[in-house]
N, C-alpha and C positions, 0 to 999 in steps of 0.2 A: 688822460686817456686811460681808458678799464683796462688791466692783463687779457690780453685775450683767453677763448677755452682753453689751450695749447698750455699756455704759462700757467693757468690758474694749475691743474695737475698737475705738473711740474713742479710748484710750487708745493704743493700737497705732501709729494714722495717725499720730497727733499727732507719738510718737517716730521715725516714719518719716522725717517732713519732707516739705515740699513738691514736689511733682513737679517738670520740666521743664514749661516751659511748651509745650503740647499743641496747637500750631497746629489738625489734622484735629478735636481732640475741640471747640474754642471755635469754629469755624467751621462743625461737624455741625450745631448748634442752628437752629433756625425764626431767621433773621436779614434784614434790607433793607441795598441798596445805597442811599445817599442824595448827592447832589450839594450843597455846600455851598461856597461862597466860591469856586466855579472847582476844587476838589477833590472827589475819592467818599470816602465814608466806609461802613463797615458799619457799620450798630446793631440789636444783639440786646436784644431785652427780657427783662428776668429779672425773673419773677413774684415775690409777696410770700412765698410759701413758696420759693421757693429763693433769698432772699436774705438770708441767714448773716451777712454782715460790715457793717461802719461803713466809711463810703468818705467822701471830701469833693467836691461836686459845683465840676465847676470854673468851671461856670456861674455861680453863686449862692456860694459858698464856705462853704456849711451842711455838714451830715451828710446824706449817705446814711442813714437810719439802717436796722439789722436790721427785714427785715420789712417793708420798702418796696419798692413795686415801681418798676421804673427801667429805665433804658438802658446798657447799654454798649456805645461809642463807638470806634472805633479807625480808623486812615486804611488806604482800601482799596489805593491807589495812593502808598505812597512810597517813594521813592528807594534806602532802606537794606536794602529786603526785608520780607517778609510776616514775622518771626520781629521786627524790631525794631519795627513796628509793631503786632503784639499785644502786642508789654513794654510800649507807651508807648499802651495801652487805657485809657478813663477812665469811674467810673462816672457819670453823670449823673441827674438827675433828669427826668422825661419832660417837665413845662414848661420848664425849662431850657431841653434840647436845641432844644426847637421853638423858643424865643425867641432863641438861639444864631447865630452866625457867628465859628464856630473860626477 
């Protein structure tokens, strides 16, 4: 039986590989500034339908698991530039975060 249309682009991306990381497109989304330990941080929520991947919460050191909704974290103000602090973005889980001092 043929991949469906569905699979066939899926199948497409997958051999494509992964983008560049996309400062303007992670930073477009509905996100807060939050103040933490004398630090800003952004964190953007990602709903349980768009959450795709297993991540390990750095809070708690469980799974993120697919299908959970969560935060991702990343420092608004560090020293090395806005492109090394989206690489070093982490997912968390939303009690975590609140219970948190990164």
């Amino acid at each position: 039986m043929p991949p469906t249309s569905r699979n066939r682009g899926r199948a497409a991306r997958a051999k494509a590989g992964h983008p560049e990381l996309d400062i303007e497109r992670m930073t477009a989304g509905w996100k807060r500034t939050e103040w933490r330990a004398g630090r800003e941080w952004y964190v953007q929520p990602v709903s349980e339908r768009r959450a795709a991947k297993s991540y390990t919460c750095p809070g708690c050191g469980r799974e993120v698991a697919p299908g959970t909704a969560h935060l991702v974290v990343w420092r608004a103000d560090g020293v090395l530039g806005d492109q090394a602090d989206l690489a070093a973005r982490r997912h968390w889980h939303t009690h975590c975060w609140r219970m948190s001092t990164p």
